[in-house]
Rosetta silent file (secondary structure, phi, psi, omega in degrees, C-alpha in Angstrom):
SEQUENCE: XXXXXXXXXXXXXXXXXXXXXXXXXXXXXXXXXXXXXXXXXXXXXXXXXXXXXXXXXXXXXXXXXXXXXXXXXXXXXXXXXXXXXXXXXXXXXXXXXXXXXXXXXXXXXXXXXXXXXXXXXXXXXXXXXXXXXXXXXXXXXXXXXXXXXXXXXXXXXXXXXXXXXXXXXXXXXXXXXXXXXXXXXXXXXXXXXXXXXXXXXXXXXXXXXXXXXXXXXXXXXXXXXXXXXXXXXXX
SCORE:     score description
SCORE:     0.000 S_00000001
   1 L     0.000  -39.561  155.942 -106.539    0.426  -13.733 S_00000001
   2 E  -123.848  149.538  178.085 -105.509    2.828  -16.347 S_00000001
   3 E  -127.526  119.572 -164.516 -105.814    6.280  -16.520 S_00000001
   4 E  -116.034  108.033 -159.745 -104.608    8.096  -19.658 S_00000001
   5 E  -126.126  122.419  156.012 -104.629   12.300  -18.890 S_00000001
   6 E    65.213   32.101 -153.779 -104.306   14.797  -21.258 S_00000001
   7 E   -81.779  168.602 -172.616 -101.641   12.765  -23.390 S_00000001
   8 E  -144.612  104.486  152.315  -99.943   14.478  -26.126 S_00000001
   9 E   -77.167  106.307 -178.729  -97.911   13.215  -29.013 S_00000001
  10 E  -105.017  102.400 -178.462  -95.779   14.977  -31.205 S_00000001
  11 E  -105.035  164.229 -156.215  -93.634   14.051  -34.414 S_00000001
  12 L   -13.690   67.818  176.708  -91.769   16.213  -36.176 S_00000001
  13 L    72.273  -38.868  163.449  -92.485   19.049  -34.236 S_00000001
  14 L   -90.135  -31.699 -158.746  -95.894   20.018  -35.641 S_00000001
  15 E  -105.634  118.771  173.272  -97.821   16.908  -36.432 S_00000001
  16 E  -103.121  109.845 -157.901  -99.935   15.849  -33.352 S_00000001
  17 E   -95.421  -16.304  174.140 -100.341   12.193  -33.484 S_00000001
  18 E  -151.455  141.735 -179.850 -102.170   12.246  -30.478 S_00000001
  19 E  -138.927  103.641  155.398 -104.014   15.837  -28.695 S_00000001
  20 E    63.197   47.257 -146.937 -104.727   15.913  -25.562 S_00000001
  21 E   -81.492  137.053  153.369 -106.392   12.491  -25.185 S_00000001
  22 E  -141.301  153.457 -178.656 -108.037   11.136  -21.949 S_00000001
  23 E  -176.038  162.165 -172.855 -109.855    8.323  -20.857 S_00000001
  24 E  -139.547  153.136 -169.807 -109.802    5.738  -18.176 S_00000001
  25 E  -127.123  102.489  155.827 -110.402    1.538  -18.405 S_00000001
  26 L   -64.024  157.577 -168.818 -111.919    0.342  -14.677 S_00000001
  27 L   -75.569  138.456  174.795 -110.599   -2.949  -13.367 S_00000001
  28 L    93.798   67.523  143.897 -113.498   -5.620  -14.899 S_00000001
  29 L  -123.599 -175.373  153.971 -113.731   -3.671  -17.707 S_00000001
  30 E  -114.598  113.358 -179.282 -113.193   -4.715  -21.654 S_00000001
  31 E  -130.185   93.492  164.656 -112.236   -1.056  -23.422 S_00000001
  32 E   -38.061  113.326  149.945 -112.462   -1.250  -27.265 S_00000001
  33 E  -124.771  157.228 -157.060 -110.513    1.513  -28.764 S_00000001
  34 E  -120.265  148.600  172.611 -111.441    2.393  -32.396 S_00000001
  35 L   171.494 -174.552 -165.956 -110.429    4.967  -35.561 S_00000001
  36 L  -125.129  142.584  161.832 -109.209    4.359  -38.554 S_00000001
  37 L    13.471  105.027  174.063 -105.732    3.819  -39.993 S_00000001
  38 L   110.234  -36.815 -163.596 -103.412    6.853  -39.090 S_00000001
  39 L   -82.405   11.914 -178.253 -106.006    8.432  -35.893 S_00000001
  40 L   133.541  -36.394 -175.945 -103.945    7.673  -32.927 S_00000001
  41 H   -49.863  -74.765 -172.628 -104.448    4.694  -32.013 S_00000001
  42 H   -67.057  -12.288 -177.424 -100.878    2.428  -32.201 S_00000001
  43 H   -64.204  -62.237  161.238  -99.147    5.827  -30.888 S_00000001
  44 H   -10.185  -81.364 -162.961 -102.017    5.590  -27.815 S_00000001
  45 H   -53.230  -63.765  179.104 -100.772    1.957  -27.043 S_00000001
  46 H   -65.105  -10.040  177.608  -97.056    2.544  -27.378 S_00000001
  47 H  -106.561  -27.319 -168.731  -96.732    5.236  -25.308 S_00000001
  48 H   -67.516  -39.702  174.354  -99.279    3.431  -22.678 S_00000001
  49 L   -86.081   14.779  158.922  -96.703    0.478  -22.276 S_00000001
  50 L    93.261  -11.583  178.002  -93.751    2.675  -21.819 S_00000001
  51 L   -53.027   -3.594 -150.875  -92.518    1.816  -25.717 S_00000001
  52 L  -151.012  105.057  164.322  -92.766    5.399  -26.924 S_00000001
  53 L   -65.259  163.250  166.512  -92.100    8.968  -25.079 S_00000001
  54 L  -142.700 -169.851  176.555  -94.617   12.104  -25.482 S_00000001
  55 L   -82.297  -44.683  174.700  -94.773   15.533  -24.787 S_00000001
  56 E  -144.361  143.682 -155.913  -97.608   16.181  -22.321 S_00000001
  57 E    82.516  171.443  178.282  -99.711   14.466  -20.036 S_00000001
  58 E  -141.278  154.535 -177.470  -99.522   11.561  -18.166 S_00000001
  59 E  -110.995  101.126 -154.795 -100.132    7.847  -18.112 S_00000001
  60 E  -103.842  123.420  162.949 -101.325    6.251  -14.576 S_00000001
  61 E  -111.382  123.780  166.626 -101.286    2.577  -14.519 S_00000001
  62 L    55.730   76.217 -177.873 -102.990    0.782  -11.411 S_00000001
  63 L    21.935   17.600  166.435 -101.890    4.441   -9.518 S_00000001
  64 E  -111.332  149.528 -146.033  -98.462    4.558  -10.614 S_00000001
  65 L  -101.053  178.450 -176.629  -97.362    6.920  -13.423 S_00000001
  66 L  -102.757   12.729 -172.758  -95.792    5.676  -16.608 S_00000001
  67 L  -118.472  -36.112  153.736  -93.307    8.074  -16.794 S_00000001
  68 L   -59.416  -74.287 -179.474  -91.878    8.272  -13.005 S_00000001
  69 L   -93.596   49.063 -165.659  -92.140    4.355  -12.353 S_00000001
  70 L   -44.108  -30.152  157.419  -92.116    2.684  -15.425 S_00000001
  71 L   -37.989  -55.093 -178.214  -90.655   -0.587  -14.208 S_00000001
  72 L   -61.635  -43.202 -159.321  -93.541   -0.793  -11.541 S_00000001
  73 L   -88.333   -8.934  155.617  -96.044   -0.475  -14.141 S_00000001
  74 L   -89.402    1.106 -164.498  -94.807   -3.114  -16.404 S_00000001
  75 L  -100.363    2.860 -161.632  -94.464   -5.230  -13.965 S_00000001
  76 L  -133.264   26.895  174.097  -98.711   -5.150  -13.496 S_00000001
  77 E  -163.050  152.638  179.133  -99.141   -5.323  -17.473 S_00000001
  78 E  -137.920  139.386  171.887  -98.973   -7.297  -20.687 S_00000001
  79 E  -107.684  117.294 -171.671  -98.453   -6.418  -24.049 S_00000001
  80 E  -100.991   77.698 -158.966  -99.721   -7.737  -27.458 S_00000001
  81 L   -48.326 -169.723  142.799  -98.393   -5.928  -30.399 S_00000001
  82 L  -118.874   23.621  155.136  -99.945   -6.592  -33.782 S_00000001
  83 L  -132.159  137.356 -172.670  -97.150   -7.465  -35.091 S_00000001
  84 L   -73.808   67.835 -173.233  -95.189  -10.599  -33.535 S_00000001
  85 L   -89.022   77.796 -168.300  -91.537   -9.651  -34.176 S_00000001
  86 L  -133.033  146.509  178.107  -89.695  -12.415  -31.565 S_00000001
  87 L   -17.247   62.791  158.228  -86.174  -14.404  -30.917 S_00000001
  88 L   -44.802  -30.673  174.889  -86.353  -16.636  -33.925 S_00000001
  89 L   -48.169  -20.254 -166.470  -83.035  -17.942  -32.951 S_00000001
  90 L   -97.907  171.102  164.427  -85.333  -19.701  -29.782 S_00000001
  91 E   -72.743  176.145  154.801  -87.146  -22.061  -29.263 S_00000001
  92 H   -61.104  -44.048  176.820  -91.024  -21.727  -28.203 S_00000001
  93 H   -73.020  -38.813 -158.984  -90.519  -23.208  -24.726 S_00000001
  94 H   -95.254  -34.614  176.995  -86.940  -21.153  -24.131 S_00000001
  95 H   -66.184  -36.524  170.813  -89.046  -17.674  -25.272 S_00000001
  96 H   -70.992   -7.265  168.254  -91.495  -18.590  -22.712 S_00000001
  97 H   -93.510  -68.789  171.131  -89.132  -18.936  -20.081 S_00000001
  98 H   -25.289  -43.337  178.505  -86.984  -15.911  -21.018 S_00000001
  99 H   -77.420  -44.959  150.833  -90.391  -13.986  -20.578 S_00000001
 100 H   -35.394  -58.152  153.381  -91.111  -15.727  -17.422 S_00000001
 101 H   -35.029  -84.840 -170.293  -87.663  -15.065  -15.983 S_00000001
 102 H   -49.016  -23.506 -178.495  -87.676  -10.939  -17.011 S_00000001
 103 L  -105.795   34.835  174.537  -91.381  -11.144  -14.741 S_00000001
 104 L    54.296   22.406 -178.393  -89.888  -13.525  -11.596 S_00000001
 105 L   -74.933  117.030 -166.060  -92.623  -16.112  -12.260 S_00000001
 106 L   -93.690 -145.316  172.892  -91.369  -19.252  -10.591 S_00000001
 107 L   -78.004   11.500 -172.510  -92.564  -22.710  -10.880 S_00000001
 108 L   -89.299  -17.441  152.898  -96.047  -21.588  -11.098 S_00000001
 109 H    -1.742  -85.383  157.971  -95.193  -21.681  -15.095 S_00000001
 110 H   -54.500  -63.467  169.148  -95.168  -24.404  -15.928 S_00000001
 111 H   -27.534  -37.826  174.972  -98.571  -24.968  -15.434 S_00000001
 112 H   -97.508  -13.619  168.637  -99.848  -22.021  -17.080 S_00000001
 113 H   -82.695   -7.170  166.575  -97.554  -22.580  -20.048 S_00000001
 114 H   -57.550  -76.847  145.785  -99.280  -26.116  -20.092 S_00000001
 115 H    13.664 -138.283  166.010 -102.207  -24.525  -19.656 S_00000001
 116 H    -9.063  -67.108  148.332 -102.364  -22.207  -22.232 S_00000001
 117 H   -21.142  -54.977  149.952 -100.420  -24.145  -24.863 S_00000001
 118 H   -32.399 -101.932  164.146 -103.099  -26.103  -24.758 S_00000001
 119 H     2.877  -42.802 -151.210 -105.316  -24.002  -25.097 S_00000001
 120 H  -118.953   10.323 -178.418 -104.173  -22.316  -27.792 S_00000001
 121 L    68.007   40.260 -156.046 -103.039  -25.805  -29.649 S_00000001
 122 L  -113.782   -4.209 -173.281  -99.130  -24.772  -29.589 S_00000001
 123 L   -60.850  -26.425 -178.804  -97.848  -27.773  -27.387 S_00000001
 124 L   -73.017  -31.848  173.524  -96.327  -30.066  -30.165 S_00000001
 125 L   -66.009  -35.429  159.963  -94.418  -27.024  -31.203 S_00000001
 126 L   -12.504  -59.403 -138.998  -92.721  -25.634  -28.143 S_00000001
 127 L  -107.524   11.750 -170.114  -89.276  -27.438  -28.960 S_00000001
 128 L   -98.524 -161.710  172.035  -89.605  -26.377  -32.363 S_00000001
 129 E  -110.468  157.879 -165.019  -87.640  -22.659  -33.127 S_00000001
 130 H   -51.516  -37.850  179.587  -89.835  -19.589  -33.595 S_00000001
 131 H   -69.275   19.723 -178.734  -88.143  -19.271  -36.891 S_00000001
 132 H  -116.684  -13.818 -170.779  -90.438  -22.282  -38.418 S_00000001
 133 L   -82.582  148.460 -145.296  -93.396  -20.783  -37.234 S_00000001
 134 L   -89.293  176.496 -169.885  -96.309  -19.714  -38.955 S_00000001
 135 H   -93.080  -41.664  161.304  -97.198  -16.035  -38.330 S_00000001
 136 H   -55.354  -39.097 -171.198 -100.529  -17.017  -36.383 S_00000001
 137 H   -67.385  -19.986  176.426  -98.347  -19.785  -34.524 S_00000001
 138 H   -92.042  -11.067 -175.726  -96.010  -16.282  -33.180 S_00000001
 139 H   -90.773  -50.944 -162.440  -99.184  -14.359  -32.218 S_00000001
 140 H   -65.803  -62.547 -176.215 -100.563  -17.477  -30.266 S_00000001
 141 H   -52.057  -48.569  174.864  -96.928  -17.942  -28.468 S_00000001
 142 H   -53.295  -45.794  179.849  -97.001  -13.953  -27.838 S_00000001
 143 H   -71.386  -34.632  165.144 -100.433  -14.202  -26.192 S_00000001
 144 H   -48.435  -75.896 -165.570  -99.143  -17.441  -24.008 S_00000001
 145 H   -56.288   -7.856  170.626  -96.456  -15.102  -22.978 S_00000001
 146 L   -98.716   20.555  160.834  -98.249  -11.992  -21.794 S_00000001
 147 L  -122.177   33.573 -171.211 -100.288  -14.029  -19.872 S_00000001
 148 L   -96.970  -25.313  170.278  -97.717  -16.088  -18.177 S_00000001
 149 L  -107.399   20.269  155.757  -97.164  -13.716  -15.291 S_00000001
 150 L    78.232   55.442  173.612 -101.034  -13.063  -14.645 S_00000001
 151 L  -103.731 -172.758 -173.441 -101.254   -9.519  -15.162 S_00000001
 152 L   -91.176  -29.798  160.815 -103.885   -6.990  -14.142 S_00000001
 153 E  -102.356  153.489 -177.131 -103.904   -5.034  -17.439 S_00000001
 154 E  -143.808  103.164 -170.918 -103.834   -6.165  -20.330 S_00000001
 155 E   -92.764  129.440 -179.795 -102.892   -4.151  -23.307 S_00000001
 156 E  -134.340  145.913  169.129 -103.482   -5.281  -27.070 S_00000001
 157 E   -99.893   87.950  152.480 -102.917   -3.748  -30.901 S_00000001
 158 L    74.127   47.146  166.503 -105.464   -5.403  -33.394 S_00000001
 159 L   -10.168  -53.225 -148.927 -105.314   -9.163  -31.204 S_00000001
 160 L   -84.043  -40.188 -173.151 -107.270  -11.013  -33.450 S_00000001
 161 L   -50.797  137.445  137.361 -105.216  -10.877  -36.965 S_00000001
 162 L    92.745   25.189  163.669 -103.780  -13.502  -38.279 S_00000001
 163 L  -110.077  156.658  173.393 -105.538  -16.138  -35.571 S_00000001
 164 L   -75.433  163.751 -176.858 -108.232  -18.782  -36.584 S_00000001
 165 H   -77.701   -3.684  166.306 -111.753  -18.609  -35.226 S_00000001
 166 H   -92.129  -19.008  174.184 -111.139  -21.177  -32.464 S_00000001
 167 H   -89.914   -3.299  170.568 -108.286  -19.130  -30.977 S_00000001
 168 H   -72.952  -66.641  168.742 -109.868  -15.975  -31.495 S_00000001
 169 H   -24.145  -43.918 -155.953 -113.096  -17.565  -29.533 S_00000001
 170 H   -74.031  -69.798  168.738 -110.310  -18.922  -26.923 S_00000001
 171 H   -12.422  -37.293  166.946 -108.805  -15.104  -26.564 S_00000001
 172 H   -63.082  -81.752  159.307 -112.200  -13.825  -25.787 S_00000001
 173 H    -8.965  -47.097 -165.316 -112.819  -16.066  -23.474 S_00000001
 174 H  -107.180  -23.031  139.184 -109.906  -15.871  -21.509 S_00000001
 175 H   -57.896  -30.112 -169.045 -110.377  -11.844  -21.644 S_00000001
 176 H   -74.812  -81.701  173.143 -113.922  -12.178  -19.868 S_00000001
 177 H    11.540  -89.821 -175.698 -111.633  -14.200  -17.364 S_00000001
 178 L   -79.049   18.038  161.111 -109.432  -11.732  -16.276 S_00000001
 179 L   -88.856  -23.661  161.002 -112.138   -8.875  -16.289 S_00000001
 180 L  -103.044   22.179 -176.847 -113.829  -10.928  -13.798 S_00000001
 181 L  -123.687    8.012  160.196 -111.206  -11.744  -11.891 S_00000001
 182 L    98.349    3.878  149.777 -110.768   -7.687  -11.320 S_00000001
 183 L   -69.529 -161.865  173.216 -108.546   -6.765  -14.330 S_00000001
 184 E  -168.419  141.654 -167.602 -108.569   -5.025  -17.354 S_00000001
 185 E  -129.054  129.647 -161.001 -108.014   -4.904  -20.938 S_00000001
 186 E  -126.964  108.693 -166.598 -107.514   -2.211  -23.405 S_00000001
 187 E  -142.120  156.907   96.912 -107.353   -3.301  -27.682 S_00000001
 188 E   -24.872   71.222 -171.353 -107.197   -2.011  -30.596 S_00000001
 189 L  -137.750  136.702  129.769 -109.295   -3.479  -33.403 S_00000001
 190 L   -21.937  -61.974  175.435 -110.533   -2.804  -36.728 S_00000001
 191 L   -40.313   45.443 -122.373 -113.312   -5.170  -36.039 S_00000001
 192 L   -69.372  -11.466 -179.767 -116.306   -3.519  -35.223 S_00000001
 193 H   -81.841  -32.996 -170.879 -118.246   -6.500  -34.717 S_00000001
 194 H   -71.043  -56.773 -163.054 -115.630   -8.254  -31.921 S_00000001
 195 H   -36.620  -48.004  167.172 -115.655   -4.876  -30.712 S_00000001
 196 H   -54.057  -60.785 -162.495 -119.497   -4.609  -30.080 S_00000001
 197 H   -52.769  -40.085 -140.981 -120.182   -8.068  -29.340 S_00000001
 198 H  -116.263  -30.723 -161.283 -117.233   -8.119  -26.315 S_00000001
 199 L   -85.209  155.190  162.152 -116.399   -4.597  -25.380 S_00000001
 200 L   -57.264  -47.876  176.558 -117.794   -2.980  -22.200 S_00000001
 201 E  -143.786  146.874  165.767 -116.548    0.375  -23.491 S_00000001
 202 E  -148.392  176.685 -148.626 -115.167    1.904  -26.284 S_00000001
 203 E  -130.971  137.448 -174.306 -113.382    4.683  -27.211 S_00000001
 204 E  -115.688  113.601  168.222 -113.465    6.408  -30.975 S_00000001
 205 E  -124.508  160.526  176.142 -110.596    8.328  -31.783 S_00000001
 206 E  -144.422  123.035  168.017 -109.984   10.372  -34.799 S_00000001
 207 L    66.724   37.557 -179.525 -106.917   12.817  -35.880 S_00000001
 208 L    66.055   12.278  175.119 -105.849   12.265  -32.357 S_00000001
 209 E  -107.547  165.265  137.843 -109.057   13.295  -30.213 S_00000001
 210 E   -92.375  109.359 -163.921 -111.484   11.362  -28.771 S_00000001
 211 E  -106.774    3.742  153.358 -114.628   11.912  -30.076 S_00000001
 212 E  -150.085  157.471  174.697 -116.896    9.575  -28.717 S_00000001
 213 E  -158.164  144.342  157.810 -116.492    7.134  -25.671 S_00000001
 214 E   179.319  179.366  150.668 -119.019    4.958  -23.723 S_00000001
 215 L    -2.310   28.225  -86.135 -121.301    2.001  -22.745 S_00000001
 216 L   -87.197  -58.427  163.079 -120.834    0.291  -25.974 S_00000001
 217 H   -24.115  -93.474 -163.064 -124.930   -0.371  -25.393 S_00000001
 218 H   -18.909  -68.936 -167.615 -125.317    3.134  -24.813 S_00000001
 219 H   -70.120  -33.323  171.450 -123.552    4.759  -27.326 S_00000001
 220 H   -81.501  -23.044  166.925 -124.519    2.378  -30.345 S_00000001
 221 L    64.835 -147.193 -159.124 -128.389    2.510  -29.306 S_00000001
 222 L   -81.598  -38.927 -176.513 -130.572    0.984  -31.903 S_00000001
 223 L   -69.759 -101.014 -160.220 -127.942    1.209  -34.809 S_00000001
 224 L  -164.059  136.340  152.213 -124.510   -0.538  -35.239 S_00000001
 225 H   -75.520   -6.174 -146.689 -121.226    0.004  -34.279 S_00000001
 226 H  -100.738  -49.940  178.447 -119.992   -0.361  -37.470 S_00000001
 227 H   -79.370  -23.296  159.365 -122.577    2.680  -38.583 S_00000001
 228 H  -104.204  -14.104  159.004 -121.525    4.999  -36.125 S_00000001
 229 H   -53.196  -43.833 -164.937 -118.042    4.453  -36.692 S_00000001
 230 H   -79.921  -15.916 -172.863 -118.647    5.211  -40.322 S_00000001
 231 H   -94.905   -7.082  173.458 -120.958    8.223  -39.763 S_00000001
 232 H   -81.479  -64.716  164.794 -118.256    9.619  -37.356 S_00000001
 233 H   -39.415  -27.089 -174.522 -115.195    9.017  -40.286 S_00000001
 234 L  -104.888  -25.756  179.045 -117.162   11.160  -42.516 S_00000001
 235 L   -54.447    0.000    0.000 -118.317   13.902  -40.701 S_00000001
């Protein structure tokens, strides 16, 4: 579902923000990727959703690249920043349409903005404007909207902040969803604990490489993820 080969990021001309990274997230999978503040990571993400140019390599989503079709490949993906930055001038309900609208999503909508609203406890709020909203009440309305047109990937930067533990529970939960429904999902988190508990795979980057990636069984063995993260930062 994604393929990331050989990407390369460069900012002012010397400092490589990313080197030569690859890795790939199979459809069904959950793919943790992890580092610390600075390694690579939000660069990763932003260039994977089309947000960001690079220098070298390429980014294949669902077999199309992200730099020839970019259109196609947003049109198969959703993105969750970690910071919610959205139309305050709107309403909840009119941002959810506008986002519905830019993917062709029809009357099949409503229903999942019902849905979901629910779900995420946001319905009494719709009609209010974004600009009253609490900064977990714009992360829950962001997460309605990248899943209002059903996509196959699902890209996120550090999900979990600023939501309570029942919508963080509900978020999981509705990741397992579409990984078993043949998708895939790709985060960002600090959380080494979400990470373990939920991811299939993860990916460790540091200074822009990737220096460890597997089985999230596999690779943490008998310890912690938390403990090999930290024994990796220090080496």
């Amino acid at each position: 579902m994604l393929e990331i080969k050989n990407l390369t990021k460069i900012y002012g001309g010397t400092f490589k923000a990313v080197d030569g990274l690859n890795l790939t997230v199979n459809g069904g999978e959950i793919y943790g990727f992890i580092g610390h503040n600075g390694a690579g990571k939000s660069t990763t993400i932003k260039a994977v959703v089309g947000a960001l140019g690079f220098e070298d390599g390429d980014i294949i989503i669902d077999g199309k690249s992200i730099k020839d079709d970019p259109i196609a490949c947003k049109k198969v993906m959703a993105y969750i920043p970690d910071n919610p930055d959205i139309y305050e001038h709107l309403t909840g309900i009119q941002y959810l349409n506008f986002i519905a609208d830019i993917y062709s999503v029809g009357k099949e909508r409503n229903e999942r903005i019902k849905k979901y609203a629910a779900i995420f406890e946001l319905e009494q709020a719709l009609g209010d404007l974004i600009s009253s909203y609490s900064h977990g009440m714009r992360q829950k309305l962001v997460i309605i909207s990248a899943l209002i047109h059903t996509p196959k990937l699902l890209i996120m930067d550090e999900p979990f902040v600023g939501l309570d533990p029942i919508a963080s529970h509900e978020l999981k939960t509705i990741m397992r969803e579409i990984c078993d429904l043949g998708g895939a999902i790709f985060f960002s988190t600090h959380v080494l604990e979400v990470a373990e508990k939920l991811c299939d795979r993860v990916g460790i980057i540091k200074n822009g490489k990737l220096v460890k990636e597997g089985d999230t069984k596999e690779i943490v063995g008998d310890a912690s993820l938390e403990s090999l993260f930290l024994e990796i930062a220090n080496e």
